[in-house]
N, C-alpha and C positions, 0 to 999 in steps of 0.2 A: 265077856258079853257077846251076842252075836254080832255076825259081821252082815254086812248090809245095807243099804236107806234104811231110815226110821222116822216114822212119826211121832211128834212130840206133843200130846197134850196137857197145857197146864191151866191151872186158872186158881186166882187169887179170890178170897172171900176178904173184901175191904170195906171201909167206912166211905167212901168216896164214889161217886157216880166218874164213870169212865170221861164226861168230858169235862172234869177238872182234873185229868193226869196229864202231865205234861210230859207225853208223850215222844218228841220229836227228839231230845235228848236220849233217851233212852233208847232208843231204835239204833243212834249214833254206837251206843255201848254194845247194844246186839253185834252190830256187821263186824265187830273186832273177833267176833269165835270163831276161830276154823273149825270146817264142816258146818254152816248152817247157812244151808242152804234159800228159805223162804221161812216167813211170818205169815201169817193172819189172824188181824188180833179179834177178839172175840170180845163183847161186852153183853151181860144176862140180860135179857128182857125183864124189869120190876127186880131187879135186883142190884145189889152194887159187887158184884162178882166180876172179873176183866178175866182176860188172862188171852190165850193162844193157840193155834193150833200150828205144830213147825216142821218142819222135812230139815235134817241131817243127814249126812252120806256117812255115818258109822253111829252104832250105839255108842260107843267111847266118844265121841264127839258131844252129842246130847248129853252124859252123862255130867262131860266139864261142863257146860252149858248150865245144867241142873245146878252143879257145886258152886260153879261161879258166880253167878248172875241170880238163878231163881231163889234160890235159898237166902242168900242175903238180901236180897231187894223183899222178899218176906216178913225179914226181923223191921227194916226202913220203913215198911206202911204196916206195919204190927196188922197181916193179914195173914191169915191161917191158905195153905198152898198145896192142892191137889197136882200130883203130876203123874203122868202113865206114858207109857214107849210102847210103840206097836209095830213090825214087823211089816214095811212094804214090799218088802221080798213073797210074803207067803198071801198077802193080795192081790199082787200084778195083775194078775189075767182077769181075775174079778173085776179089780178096777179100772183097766184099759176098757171091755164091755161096758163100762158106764159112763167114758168119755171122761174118767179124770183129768183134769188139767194138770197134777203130779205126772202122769205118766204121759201125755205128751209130747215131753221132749223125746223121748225112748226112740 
């Protein structure tokens, strides 16, 4: 995989409106993955879609993240799970001009 930060988007299509997940546990589960860096969770407008958008400091890191957590937390709320990985390395400069708070720290 490449080597790099990565942004991780995923999002779960479930039966469940985002504020009856009980949330604060599960975030508990998140911060145990090395490399993962920040959350922000995401929930659809008129829809019951949730999901994330995450910064890791390696694709292999995201990927266990993917294996570990997202994929089976999928089979647990029998919700079908879109996930994509994007390269912050080949945005930087783009995204520093537009004041990301990802790039920031830099």
């Amino acid at each position: 995989m490449a080597s790099g930060h990565v942004f991780l988007y995923a999002e779960y299509q479930v039966s469940i409106p985002f504020s009856q997940i009980d949330w604060a546990p599960i975030n508990v589960e998140m911060k145990k993955f090395p490399g993962l860096v920040s959350k922000t969770w995401l929930s659809g407008i008129n829809t019951h879609s949730v999901g994330g958008f995450y910064e890791f400091e390696s694709a292999d890191s995201a990927q266990q993240y993917i294996d570990g957590l997202l994929v089976p937390f999928a089979g647990q709320v029998k919700g079908n799970l879109s996930v994509r990985l994007f390269s912050a390395d080949a945005t930087r400069e783009a995204s520093i001009g537009m004041n990301s708070p990802f790039f920031a720290r830099d």
